[in-house]
N, C-alpha and C positions, 0 to 999 in steps of 0.2 A: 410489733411492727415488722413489717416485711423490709430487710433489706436490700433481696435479690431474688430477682422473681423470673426465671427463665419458663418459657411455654412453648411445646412444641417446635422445641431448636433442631435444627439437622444440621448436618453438613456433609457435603458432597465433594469429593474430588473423583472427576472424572465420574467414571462408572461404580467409582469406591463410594460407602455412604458411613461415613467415619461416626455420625453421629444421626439417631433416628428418632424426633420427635421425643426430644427428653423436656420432661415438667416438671422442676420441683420447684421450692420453697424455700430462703434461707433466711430466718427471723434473727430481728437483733439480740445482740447476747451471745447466740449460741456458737458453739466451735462446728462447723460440719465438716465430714471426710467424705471424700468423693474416691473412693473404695473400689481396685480392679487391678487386673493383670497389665503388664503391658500391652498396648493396642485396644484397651477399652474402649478410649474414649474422654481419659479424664484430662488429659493436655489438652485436646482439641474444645470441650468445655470451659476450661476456664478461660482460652485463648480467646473465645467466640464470648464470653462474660466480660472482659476486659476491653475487648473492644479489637484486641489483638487481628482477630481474624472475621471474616465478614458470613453469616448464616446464611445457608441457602433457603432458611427458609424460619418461622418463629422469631420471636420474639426476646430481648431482655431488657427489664429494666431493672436500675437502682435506683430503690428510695422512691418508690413510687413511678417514677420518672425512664424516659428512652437512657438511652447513654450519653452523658453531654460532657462536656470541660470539666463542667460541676461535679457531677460525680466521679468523675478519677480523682481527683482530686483529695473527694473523701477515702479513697481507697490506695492503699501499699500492696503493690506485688512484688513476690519475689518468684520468677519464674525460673529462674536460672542465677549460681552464685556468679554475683558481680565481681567484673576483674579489676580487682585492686591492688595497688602496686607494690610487692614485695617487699621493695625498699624503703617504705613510707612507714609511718608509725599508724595504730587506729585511727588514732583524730585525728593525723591529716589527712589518712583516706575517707573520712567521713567530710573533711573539709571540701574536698574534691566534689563528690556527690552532692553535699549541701547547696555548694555552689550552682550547679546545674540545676538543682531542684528549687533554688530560691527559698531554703528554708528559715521559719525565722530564727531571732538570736536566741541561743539559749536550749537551742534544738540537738544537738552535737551532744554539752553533758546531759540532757535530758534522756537521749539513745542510749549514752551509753551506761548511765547507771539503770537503764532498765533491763539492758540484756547484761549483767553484772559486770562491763569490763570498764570502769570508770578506772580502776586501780591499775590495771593492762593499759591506759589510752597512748602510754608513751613509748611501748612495746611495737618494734618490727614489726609488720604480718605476717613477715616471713618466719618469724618465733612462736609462731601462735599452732594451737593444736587442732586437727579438724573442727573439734566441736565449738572451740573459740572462733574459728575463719567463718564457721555458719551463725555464730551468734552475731558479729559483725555483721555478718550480709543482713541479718534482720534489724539489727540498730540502724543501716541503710534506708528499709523498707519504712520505718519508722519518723525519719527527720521531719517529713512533710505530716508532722501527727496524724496521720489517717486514722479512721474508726471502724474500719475493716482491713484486716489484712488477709490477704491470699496467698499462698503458699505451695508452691510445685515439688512433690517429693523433699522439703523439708530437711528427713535425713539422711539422705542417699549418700552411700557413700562413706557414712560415719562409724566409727567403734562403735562398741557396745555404750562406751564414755562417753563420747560426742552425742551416741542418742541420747542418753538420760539428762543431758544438760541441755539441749535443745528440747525435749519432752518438758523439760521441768521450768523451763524460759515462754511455750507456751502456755502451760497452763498458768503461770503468776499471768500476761497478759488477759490471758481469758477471763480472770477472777479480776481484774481492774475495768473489765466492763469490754473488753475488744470484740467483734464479730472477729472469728475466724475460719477462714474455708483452707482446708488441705487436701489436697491431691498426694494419696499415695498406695503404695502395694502391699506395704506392710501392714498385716492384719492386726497385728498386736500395740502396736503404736496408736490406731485408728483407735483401738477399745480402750485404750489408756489412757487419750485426751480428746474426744469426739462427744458430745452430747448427741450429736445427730449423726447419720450416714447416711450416704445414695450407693446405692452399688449399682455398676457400669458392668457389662458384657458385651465386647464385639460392638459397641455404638449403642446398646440399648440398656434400659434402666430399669434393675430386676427386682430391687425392692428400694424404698426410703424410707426414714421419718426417725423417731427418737433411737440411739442404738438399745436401749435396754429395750422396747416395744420390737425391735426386730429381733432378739434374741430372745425374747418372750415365745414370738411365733412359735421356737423350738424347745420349748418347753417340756422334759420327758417327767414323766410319773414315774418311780421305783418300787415293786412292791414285792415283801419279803413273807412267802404263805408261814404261817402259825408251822410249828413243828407239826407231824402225821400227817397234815392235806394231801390228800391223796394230788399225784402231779398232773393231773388233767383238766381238777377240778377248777382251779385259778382260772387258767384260758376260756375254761366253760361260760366261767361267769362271766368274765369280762366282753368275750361275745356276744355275750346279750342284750350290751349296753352300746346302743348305737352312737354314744357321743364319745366314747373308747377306742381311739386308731391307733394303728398300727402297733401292734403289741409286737412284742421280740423279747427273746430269748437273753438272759445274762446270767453270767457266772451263778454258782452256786444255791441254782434253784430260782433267783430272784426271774422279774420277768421286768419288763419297760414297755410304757405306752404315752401316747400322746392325748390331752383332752380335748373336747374342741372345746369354742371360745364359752364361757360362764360356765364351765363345769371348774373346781375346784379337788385338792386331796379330799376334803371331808366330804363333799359329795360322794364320793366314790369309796371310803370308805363303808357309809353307809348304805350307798346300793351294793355292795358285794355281802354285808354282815345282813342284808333281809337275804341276801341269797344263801346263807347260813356258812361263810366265807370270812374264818378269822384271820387278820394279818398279825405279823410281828413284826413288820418295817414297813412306812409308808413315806416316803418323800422325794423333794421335787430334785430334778437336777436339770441346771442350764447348761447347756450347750456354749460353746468357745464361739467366739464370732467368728472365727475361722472355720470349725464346722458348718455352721450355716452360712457361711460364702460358698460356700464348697458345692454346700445344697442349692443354691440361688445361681448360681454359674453355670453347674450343668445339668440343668434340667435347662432340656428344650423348648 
């Protein structure tokens, strides 16, 4: 089921066109990263998905449905960490918020033994460590139980610590069943906890859909010629095989290429041995999703 279904969103300031006609898809269950540089585009998306800011043009809806009461309702954002009073303990900062939010009873220890700080609730804020202060802000995002939560930059900001305990606070919610959308820059976060990704460029949307299918795309073939192959012979072969791109050059003789879509190693093994073309290494290697940002970014 579709929980957020953006078409042809833009947004315009001024003569600026911050967002161009972006369309994807965000099914229940899945975690999506909305994946870019600063100035992509991915604040200005979720802000215009929220409701936050108004499209000059497309469309959003949740849950089937335009944007209404109803559906905020079902959805927690954390766009920015809420300012919580130093002086206060967890729970009564969450008491603070509740209140505003109208959460029901039982909502406060329900937060916070999901983001682990039930045993911290009587703990300062001001004694808390980055990654504790961002787990809080998401036990926030949480009081009005929503079934989607959206996330800005998540862990900007954080140690190395703070990431991995925020990394690891999503994915237990993701596995209890949450839709989760994040906005952020870090490429290695995205692939740690993302089932899906959009990647944003300058306002426009260079690739989506599952991340392991995007990092498919980049797919290389490794292949290591049989000892004596004369060194030309390899290239020769592979030339001849029009579903065999971009071959290139690696270390010690080996050589890499890309296949297109339905070709496979074993195919190719055995179009290169009727070519009379023995290998001694044949296998695949993925690409970093970072690589293939890199590649989706700048190409023109």
């Amino acid at each position: 089921m579709a929980v957020l279904e953006l078409n042809n969103l833009s947004k315009n300031y001024g003569r600026t066109q911050a967002l161009r006609g972006l369309t994807l898809t965000v099914e229940a269950g899945s975690v999506y990263g909305l994946l870019g540089p600063n100035g992509s585009g991915k604040t200005t998306t979720l802000g215009l998905a929220l409701g936050v800011l108004n499209a000059s043009s497309g469309t959003v809806r949740w849950f089937g449905q335009p944007i209404s009461s109803a559906s905020k309702r079902r959805v927690g954002a954390m766009l920015e960490t809420p300012n919580f009073f130093p002086y206060l303990t967890a729970r009564q900062n969450l008491k603070v918020v509740a209140a505003v939010k109208h959460a029901e009873d039982g909502a406060i220890d329900d937060a916070l033994e999901a983001v682990g700080l039930l045993a911290r609730q009587h703990d300062a804020f001001s004694a808390y460590s980055l990654g504790m202060k961002q787990r809080l802000a998401l036990a926030a995002t949480l009081l009005s139980r929503p079934e989607v939560l959206v996330l800005d930059e998540p862990t900007n900001g954080l140690d190395p610590q703070g990431i991995a305990e925020v990394r690891t606070l999503i994915q237990r919610l993701a596995a209890e069943g949450k839709t989760i959308i994040i906005a952020s820059h870090l490429l290695d976060e995205i692939e740690k906890v993302c089932t899906h990704v959009a990647v944003l460029h300058r306002g426009e949307l260079r690739a989506a859909g599952r991340v392991a299918d995007i990092l498919a795309t980049a797919d290389r073939v490794v292949l290591r010629p049989a000892a004596g192959t004369p060194a030309t012979a390899l290239p020769h072969a592979l030339a001849q095989l029009p579903w065999v791109n971009d071959v290139q050059p690696e270390a010690d003789g080996r050589l890499s290429a890309q296949l297109a879509e339905g070709y496979d190693p074993a195919a190719l093994n055995r179009a290169l041995f009727e070519q009379g073309i023995v290998l001694a290494g044949l296998e695949m290697r993925q690409r970093s999703l970072e690589t293939q940002f890199l590649a989706l970014t700048q190409a023109q």
